[in-house]
C-alpha positions in Angstrom: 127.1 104.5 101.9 124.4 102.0 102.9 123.9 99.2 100.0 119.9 98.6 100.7 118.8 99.7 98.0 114.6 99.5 98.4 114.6 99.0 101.8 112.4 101.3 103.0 113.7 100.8 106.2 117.0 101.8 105.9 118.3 105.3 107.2 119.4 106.4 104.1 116.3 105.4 101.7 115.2 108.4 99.8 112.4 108.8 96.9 112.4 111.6 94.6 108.8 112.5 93.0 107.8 115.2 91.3 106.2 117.0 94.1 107.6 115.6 97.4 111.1 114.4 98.8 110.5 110.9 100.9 113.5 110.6 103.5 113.7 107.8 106.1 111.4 109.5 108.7 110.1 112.8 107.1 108.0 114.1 103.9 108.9 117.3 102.3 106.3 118.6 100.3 108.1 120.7 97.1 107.0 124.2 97.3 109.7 125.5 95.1 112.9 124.1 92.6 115.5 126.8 91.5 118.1 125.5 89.3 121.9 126.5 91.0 123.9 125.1 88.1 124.4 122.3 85.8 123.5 119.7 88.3 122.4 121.2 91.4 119.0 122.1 92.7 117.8 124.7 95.2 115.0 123.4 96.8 111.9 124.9 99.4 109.9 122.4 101.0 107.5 121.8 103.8 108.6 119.0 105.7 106.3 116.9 108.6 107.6 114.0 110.4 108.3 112.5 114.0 105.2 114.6 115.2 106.6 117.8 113.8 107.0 120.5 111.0 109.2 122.8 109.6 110.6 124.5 106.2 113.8 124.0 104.7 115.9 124.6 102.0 117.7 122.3 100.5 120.7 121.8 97.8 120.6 118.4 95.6 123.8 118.4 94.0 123.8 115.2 91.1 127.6 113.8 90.8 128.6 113.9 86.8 128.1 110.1 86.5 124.6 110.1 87.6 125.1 108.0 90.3 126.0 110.3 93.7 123.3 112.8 94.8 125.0 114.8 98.1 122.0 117.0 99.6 123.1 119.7 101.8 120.4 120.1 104.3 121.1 123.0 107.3 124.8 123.2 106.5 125.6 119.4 106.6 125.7 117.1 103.7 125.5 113.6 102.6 126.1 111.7 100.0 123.5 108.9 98.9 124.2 106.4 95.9 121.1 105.8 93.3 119.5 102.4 93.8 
C-alpha cells in the first residue's frame, strides 16, 4: 500500500464525503448507500473523470480494526490504509 498519506497526487489518494467518493482521477457522485453487512457498503454512484462518465456500483468493505478499506470496483479490489 502507498504510505502518502495527503498527497493528493498519489494513485491511491481517496476522500470519503458524505455525498461523493474522490479517487485519484475520478468523482463519484453518491446516488445510493445500501448497507451489506456489519462493515460493508453497497454503493451507486455517478462517476466523471478523464473526459468521461459512467455508473458503477461499488462495495466498501471496512477491515475490523478500522484501518483497511478494500473497495471492490467491476470485480477487482484493493485495499487502501486510512491516512
Amino acid at each position: 500500500m502507498n504510505d502518502r498519506c495527503g498527497d493528493r497526487a498519489a494513485a491511491m489518494e481517496l476522500q470519503i464525503l458524505p455525498d461523493q467518493l474522490v479517487f485519484h482521477e475520478s468523482v463519484g457522485t453518491v446516488q445510493t448507500v445500501k448497507p451489506d453487512g456489519d462493515r460493508r457498503l453497497s454503493i451507486t454512484a455517478a462517476f466523471t473523470g478523464e473526459g468521461q462518465s459512467w455508473s458503477r456500483i461499488i462495495l466498501l468493505n471496512l477491515a475490523a480494526d478500522g484501518q483497511k478499506l478494500t473497495i471492490v470496483n467491476d470485480g477487482a479490489s484493493e485495499t487502501r490504509k486510512r491516512c
